[in-house]
N, C-alpha and C positions, 0 to 999 in steps of 0.2 A: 136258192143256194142250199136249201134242205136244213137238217139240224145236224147241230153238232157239240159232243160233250167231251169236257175235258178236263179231270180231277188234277188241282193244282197242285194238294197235299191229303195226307192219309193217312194217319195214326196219332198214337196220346197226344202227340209236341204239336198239331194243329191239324187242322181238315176244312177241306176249301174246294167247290166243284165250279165249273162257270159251263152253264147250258145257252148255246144261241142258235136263235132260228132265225127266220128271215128278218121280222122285226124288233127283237129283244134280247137281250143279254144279261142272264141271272146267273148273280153271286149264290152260290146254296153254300152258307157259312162264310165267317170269316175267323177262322183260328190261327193263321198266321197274321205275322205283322202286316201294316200297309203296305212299308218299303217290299217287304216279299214278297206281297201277291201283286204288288205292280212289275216286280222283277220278274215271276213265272209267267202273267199274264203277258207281259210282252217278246216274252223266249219263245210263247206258238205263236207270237204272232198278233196279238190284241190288244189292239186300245186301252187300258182302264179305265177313261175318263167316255168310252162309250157303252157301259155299262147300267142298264135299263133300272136294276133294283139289287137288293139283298134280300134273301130269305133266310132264316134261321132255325135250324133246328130244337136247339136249346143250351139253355144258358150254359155249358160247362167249358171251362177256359178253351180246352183245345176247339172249340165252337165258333168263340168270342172273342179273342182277345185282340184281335186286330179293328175289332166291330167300331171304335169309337172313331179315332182316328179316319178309319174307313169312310164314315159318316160325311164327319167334318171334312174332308179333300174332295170327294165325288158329289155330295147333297143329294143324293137319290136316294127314290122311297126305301125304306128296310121295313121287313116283313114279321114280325111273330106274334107268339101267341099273347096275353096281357099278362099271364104270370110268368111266362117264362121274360117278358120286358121287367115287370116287378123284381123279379130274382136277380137279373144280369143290371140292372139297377144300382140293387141294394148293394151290393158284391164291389160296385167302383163308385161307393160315396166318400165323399173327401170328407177333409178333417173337420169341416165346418157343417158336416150333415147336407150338403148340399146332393144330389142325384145326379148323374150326368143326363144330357137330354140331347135325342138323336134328331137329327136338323129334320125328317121327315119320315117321322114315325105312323106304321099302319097295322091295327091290331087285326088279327083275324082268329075267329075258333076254331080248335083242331077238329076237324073233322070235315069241316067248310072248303069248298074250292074257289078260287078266287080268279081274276084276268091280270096279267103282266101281258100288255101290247097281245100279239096274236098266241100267249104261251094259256093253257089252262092249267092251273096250280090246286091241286085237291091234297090236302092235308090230310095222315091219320094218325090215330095215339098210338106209339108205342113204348113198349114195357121197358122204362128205364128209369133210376133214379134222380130224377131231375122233377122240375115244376110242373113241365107240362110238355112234354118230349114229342115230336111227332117227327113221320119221316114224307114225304113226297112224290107225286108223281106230276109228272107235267106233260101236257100234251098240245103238239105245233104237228101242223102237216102228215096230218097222218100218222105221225109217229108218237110212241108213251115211253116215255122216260122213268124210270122208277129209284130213288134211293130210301133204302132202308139202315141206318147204322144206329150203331149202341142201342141194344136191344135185348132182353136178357134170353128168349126166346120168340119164337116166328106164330104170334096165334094166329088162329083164323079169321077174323079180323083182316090182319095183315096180309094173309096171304091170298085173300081176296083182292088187296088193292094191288098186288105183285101182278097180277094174272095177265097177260096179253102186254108185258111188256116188250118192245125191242133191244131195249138196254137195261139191264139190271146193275145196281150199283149197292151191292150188300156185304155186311158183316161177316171176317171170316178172325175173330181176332187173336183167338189162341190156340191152341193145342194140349189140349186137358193135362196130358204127363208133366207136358214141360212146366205147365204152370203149378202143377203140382210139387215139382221139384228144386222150384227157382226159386230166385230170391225176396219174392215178394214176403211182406209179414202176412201171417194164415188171417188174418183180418179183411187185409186187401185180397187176398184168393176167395174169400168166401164172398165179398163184395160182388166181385168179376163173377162167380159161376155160378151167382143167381138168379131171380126170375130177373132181376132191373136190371143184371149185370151187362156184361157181355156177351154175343154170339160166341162158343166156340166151331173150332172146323170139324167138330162131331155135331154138334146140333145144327149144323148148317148144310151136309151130308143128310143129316134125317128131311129135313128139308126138300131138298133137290131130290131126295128118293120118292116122296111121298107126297110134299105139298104141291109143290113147283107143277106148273104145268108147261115148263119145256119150249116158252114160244121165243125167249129174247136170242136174238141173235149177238149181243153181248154182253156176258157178265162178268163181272170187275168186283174180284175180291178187295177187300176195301178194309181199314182201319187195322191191319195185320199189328199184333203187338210185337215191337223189336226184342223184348227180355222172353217171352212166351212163345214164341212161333217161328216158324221160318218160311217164307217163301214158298219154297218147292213143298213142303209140306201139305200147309194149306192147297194150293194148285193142286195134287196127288188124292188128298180129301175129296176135294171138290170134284174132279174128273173121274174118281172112282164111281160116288154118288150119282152122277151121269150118265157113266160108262157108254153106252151105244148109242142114246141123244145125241151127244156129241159128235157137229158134221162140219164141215168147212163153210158151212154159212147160219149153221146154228149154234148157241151154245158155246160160242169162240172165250175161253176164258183169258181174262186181261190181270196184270197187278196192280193196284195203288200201292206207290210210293209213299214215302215220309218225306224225302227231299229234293224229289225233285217231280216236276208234272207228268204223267201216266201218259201213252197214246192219244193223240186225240181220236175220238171216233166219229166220224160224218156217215151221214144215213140220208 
Protein backbone atom coordinates (compact mmCIF):
# COMPACT_ATOMS: atom_id res chain seq x y z
CA UNK A 1 0.00 0.00 0.00
CA UNK A 2 3.29 2.16 0.16
CA UNK A 3 3.50 5.28 2.76
CA UNK A 4 1.47 7.80 3.44
CA UNK A 5 1.46 11.33 5.41
CA UNK A 6 -0.88 13.41 6.40
CA UNK A 7 -0.61 16.62 8.74
CA UNK A 8 -3.95 16.84 10.79
CA UNK A 9 -3.17 20.36 12.15
CA UNK A 10 -0.30 23.02 12.03
CA UNK A 11 0.28 25.97 13.98
CA UNK A 12 0.43 27.79 17.80
CA UNK A 13 -3.59 26.41 18.55
CA UNK A 14 -2.08 22.68 18.00
CA UNK A 15 -0.08 20.28 15.60
CA UNK A 16 -0.75 16.71 14.80
CA UNK A 17 0.83 14.57 11.86
CA UNK A 18 -0.36 10.74 11.25
CA UNK A 19 2.51 8.73 8.99
CA UNK A 20 1.26 5.03 7.93
CA UNK A 21 2.95 2.42 6.13
CA UNK A 22 2.01 -0.97 5.44
CA UNK A 23 2.15 -1.93 9.04
CA UNK A 24 1.97 1.10 11.42
CA UNK A 25 0.23 4.17 11.99
CA UNK A 26 2.05 6.99 13.95
CA UNK A 27 0.61 9.90 15.71
CA UNK A 28 3.83 12.52 15.51
CA UNK A 29 2.07 14.86 18.24
CA UNK A 30 -0.98 15.43 19.76
CA UNK A 31 -1.90 19.16 20.13
CA UNK A 32 -5.39 19.09 19.48
CA UNK A 33 -8.03 17.72 21.42
CA UNK A 34 -9.02 13.87 21.15
CA UNK A 35 -12.53 14.54 19.91
CA UNK A 36 -10.46 16.56 17.03
CA UNK A 37 -8.06 14.42 16.01
CA UNK A 38 -10.58 11.62 15.89
CA UNK A 39 -12.80 13.92 13.85
CA UNK A 40 -9.83 14.94 11.25
CA UNK A 41 -8.55 11.44 11.40
CA UNK A 42 -11.61 10.11 10.08
CA UNK A 43 -12.46 12.96 7.45
CA UNK A 44 -9.30 11.10 5.24
CA UNK A 45 -10.44 8.48 6.01
CA UNK A 46 -8.79 6.57 9.33
CA UNK A 47 -9.50 4.64 11.90
CA UNK A 48 -8.11 6.11 15.21
CA UNK A 49 -8.48 3.29 17.18
CA UNK A 50 -6.08 1.63 14.42
CA UNK A 51 -3.38 3.73 15.41
CA UNK A 52 0.12 1.78 16.16
CA UNK A 53 1.74 4.59 18.69
CA UNK A 54 2.39 8.36 19.48
CA UNK A 55 5.39 10.10 19.19
CA UNK A 56 6.26 13.49 20.72
CA UNK A 57 8.03 16.13 19.91
CA UNK A 58 7.91 18.13 23.17
CA UNK A 59 6.19 19.11 25.88
CA UNK A 60 4.64 22.64 24.69
CA UNK A 61 0.81 22.71 24.71
CA UNK A 62 0.28 23.09 21.00
CA UNK A 63 2.37 19.42 21.18
CA UNK A 64 0.33 18.02 24.05
CA UNK A 65 -2.55 18.88 25.05
CA UNK A 66 -4.67 16.36 23.63
CA UNK A 67 -1.81 13.73 24.77
CA UNK A 68 -3.77 12.56 27.89
CA UNK A 69 -6.88 11.86 27.06
CA UNK A 70 -5.47 10.48 23.78
CA UNK A 71 -3.58 7.99 26.00
CA UNK A 72 -6.47 6.91 27.97
CA UNK A 73 -9.21 6.16 24.79
CA UNK A 74 -6.37 4.42 22.34
CA UNK A 75 -3.81 2.67 25.23
CA UNK A 76 -1.00 2.66 22.74
CA UNK A 77 2.52 3.04 23.27
CA UNK A 78 3.52 6.95 23.39
CA UNK A 79 6.88 7.89 22.52
CA UNK A 80 9.30 10.81 24.24
CA UNK A 81 12.19 11.79 25.57
CA UNK A 82 12.32 11.32 29.88
CA UNK A 83 12.56 15.14 30.36
CA UNK A 84 10.43 16.15 27.95
CA UNK A 85 7.82 13.28 29.91
CA UNK A 86 9.03 15.00 33.21
CA UNK A 87 8.07 18.55 31.92
CA UNK A 88 4.64 17.56 30.30
CA UNK A 89 4.16 15.84 33.60
CA UNK A 90 4.85 18.34 35.89
CA UNK A 91 2.60 21.12 33.81
CA UNK A 92 -0.81 18.64 34.42
CA UNK A 93 -0.30 17.87 38.22
CA UNK A 94 -3.46 18.11 40.08
CA UNK A 95 -4.22 19.85 43.15
CA UNK A 96 -3.34 16.98 45.20
CA UNK A 97 0.31 16.76 43.63
CA UNK A 98 -0.53 13.68 41.99
CA UNK A 99 1.42 13.38 37.98
CA UNK A 100 -0.78 12.19 35.38
CA UNK A 101 0.47 8.73 34.11
CA UNK A 102 0.29 7.51 30.33
CA UNK A 103 -1.27 3.93 30.09
CA UNK A 104 2.04 2.96 27.99
CA UNK A 105 4.75 4.99 28.36
CA UNK A 106 8.33 4.47 26.42
CA UNK A 107 11.24 6.66 27.02
CA UNK A 108 13.80 6.95 24.41
CA UNK A 109 17.09 9.49 24.03
CA UNK A 110 17.03 12.11 21.53
CA UNK A 111 19.43 11.14 19.18
CA UNK A 112 18.49 7.11 19.37
CA UNK A 113 16.46 5.59 16.64
CA UNK A 114 13.84 3.27 17.55
CA UNK A 115 11.29 0.39 15.73
CA UNK A 116 7.36 1.17 15.57
CA UNK A 117 6.22 -2.30 13.53
CA UNK A 118 8.10 -1.98 10.14
CA UNK A 119 8.66 2.30 10.59
CA UNK A 120 12.35 3.24 11.65
CA UNK A 121 12.13 6.30 14.04
CA UNK A 122 15.75 8.20 14.56
CA UNK A 123 15.24 11.15 16.82
CA UNK A 124 17.44 14.54 16.64
CA UNK A 125 17.90 17.71 19.05
CA UNK A 126 16.70 20.61 17.95
CA UNK A 127 17.27 24.20 18.97
CA UNK A 128 14.17 25.02 20.80
CA UNK A 129 13.14 26.24 24.05
CA UNK A 130 11.71 23.31 25.51
CA UNK A 131 13.21 20.21 27.83
CA UNK A 132 14.53 18.32 25.26
CA UNK A 133 12.89 19.20 21.79
CA UNK A 134 13.68 16.90 19.01
CA UNK A 135 12.34 16.51 15.39
CA UNK A 136 12.19 13.04 13.22
CA UNK A 137 12.61 11.10 10.61
CA UNK A 138 11.00 7.73 9.84
CA UNK A 139 11.82 5.36 7.49
CA UNK A 140 9.22 2.33 5.83
CA UNK A 141 9.64 0.99 2.29
CA UNK A 142 12.06 2.70 0.86
CA UNK A 143 10.93 5.88 1.60
CA UNK A 144 12.35 8.87 4.65
CA UNK A 145 10.09 10.92 6.04
CA UNK A 146 11.53 13.94 7.75
CA UNK A 147 9.65 16.55 10.24
CA UNK A 148 11.56 19.29 11.56
CA UNK A 149 9.41 22.14 13.61
CA UNK A 150 9.97 24.77 16.22
CA UNK A 151 13.34 25.42 15.75
CA UNK A 152 15.00 28.56 16.16
CA UNK A 153 17.42 27.89 13.39
CA UNK A 154 18.54 24.69 10.96
CA UNK A 155 22.28 23.65 12.31
CA UNK A 156 24.11 21.32 10.74
CA UNK A 157 23.37 18.65 12.81
CA UNK A 158 19.86 18.96 11.47
CA UNK A 159 20.58 19.35 8.31
CA UNK A 160 22.29 16.33 7.98
CA UNK A 161 19.39 14.26 9.20
CA UNK A 162 17.06 16.44 6.42
CA UNK A 163 19.26 14.85 3.65
CA UNK A 164 17.76 12.37 1.26
CA UNK A 165 14.25 12.91 2.36
CA UNK A 166 11.19 12.27 0.20
CA UNK A 167 8.96 14.37 2.27
CA UNK A 168 10.02 17.22 4.11
CA UNK A 169 7.73 18.58 6.73
CA UNK A 170 9.47 21.93 8.04
CA UNK A 171 9.07 25.20 9.76
CA UNK A 172 8.15 28.30 7.82
CA UNK A 173 6.56 30.28 10.85
CA UNK A 174 6.80 33.92 10.33
CA UNK A 175 7.85 36.59 8.19
CA UNK A 176 10.34 38.73 9.96
CA UNK A 177 8.35 42.48 9.04
CA UNK A 178 5.27 41.29 10.07
CA UNK A 179 6.44 40.11 13.14
CA UNK A 180 8.14 42.94 13.59
CA UNK A 181 5.21 45.17 13.23
CA UNK A 182 2.50 43.08 14.83
CA UNK A 183 0.99 42.82 17.92
CA UNK A 184 3.06 40.61 19.74
CA UNK A 185 4.75 42.29 23.14
CA UNK A 186 8.72 42.93 21.90
CA UNK A 187 9.34 40.07 24.69
CA UNK A 188 7.40 37.48 22.83
CA UNK A 189 9.28 38.81 19.20
CA UNK A 190 12.58 38.44 20.72
CA UNK A 191 11.35 34.90 22.04
CA UNK A 192 10.26 33.78 18.29
CA UNK A 193 13.47 35.23 16.37
CA UNK A 194 15.91 33.55 18.51
CA UNK A 195 18.24 30.83 18.42
CA UNK A 196 15.26 28.41 20.40
CA UNK A 197 12.73 30.50 18.82
CA UNK A 198 10.99 29.96 15.62
CA UNK A 199 12.11 29.26 11.92
CA UNK A 200 11.31 32.35 9.99
CA UNK A 201 10.59 32.21 6.00
CA UNK A 202 14.02 34.12 5.72
CA UNK A 203 15.98 31.57 7.50
CA UNK A 204 14.11 28.86 6.00
CA UNK A 205 15.02 30.53 2.28
CA UNK A 206 18.87 30.41 3.57
CA UNK A 207 18.24 27.09 4.10
CA UNK A 208 16.67 25.66 0.86
CA UNK A 209 19.58 28.00 -0.85
CA UNK A 210 22.31 26.49 0.76
CA UNK A 211 21.80 23.57 3.20
CA UNK A 212 19.07 21.62 1.66
CA UNK A 213 20.11 19.21 -0.82
CA UNK A 214 17.00 19.28 -2.96
CA UNK A 215 16.01 15.55 -3.06
CA UNK A 216 12.34 15.51 -1.25
CA UNK A 217 9.76 15.34 -3.69
CA UNK A 218 7.48 17.11 -1.06
CA UNK A 219 7.84 19.85 1.22
CA UNK A 220 5.14 20.99 3.53
CA UNK A 221 5.51 24.36 4.93
CA UNK A 222 4.38 23.72 8.41
CA UNK A 223 3.39 25.65 11.70
CA UNK A 224 2.69 29.11 9.65
CA UNK A 225 1.87 31.71 12.35
CA UNK A 226 -1.68 33.13 11.69
CA UNK A 227 -0.76 36.96 13.43
CA UNK A 228 2.81 36.86 11.62
CA UNK A 229 2.55 35.32 8.18
CA UNK A 230 0.66 34.60 5.53
CA UNK A 231 0.28 31.77 3.19
CA UNK A 232 1.25 32.98 -0.07
CA UNK A 233 4.07 34.68 1.48
CA UNK A 234 5.79 32.01 2.92
CA UNK A 235 5.06 29.73 -0.35
CA UNK A 236 6.86 32.85 -2.46
CA UNK A 237 9.91 32.64 0.19
CA UNK A 238 10.22 29.28 -0.13
CA UNK A 239 9.88 28.98 -4.10
CA UNK A 240 12.18 31.87 -4.53
CA UNK A 241 14.81 29.95 -2.35
CA UNK A 242 14.24 27.03 -4.86
CA UNK A 243 13.77 28.81 -7.79
CA UNK A 244 14.72 26.16 -10.67
CA UNK A 245 14.94 22.83 -8.34
CA UNK A 246 11.53 23.12 -8.48
CA UNK A 247 9.92 20.42 -11.02
CA UNK A 248 6.71 18.63 -11.24
CA UNK A 249 8.07 15.73 -9.32
CA UNK A 250 10.36 17.44 -7.18
CA UNK A 251 10.27 19.99 -4.70
CA UNK A 252 6.35 20.12 -5.02
CA UNK A 253 5.53 22.73 -2.18
CA UNK A 254 2.42 21.78 0.14
CA UNK A 255 0.67 24.16 3.17
CA UNK A 256 -0.25 23.04 6.64
CA UNK A 257 -3.17 24.20 7.87
CA UNK A 258 -4.32 25.23 11.39
CA UNK A 259 -7.83 23.91 10.84
CA UNK A 260 -8.26 21.77 8.95
CA UNK A 261 -5.96 18.44 7.50
CA UNK A 262 -3.23 19.30 4.61
CA UNK A 263 -3.32 16.82 1.46
CA UNK A 264 -2.65 13.52 2.10
CA UNK A 265 0.49 12.48 0.40
CA UNK A 266 1.15 8.61 -0.70
CA UNK A 267 4.37 7.65 -2.12
Amino acid sequence: MGVSVSVLASGSRGNSTVIESSQARILVDAGISCRETFKRLKSIGFDPRSLSAVVITHEHSDHVSGLATLSKKLNVPVFMTGATHQAWARSLRDEAGELPKLQKLEIFSAGRCFQIDDVTVTSFTIPHDAADPVGFTFRAEGTKIAIATDLGYVPASVCDHLRKCDVLIIESNHDLEMLRVGPYPWSVKQRVMSRVGHLSNESLAQFFASGYDKSASYIVLAHLSEQNNHPEVARKAAEDALGPQRTLIENRILLAAQDAPAETIRL
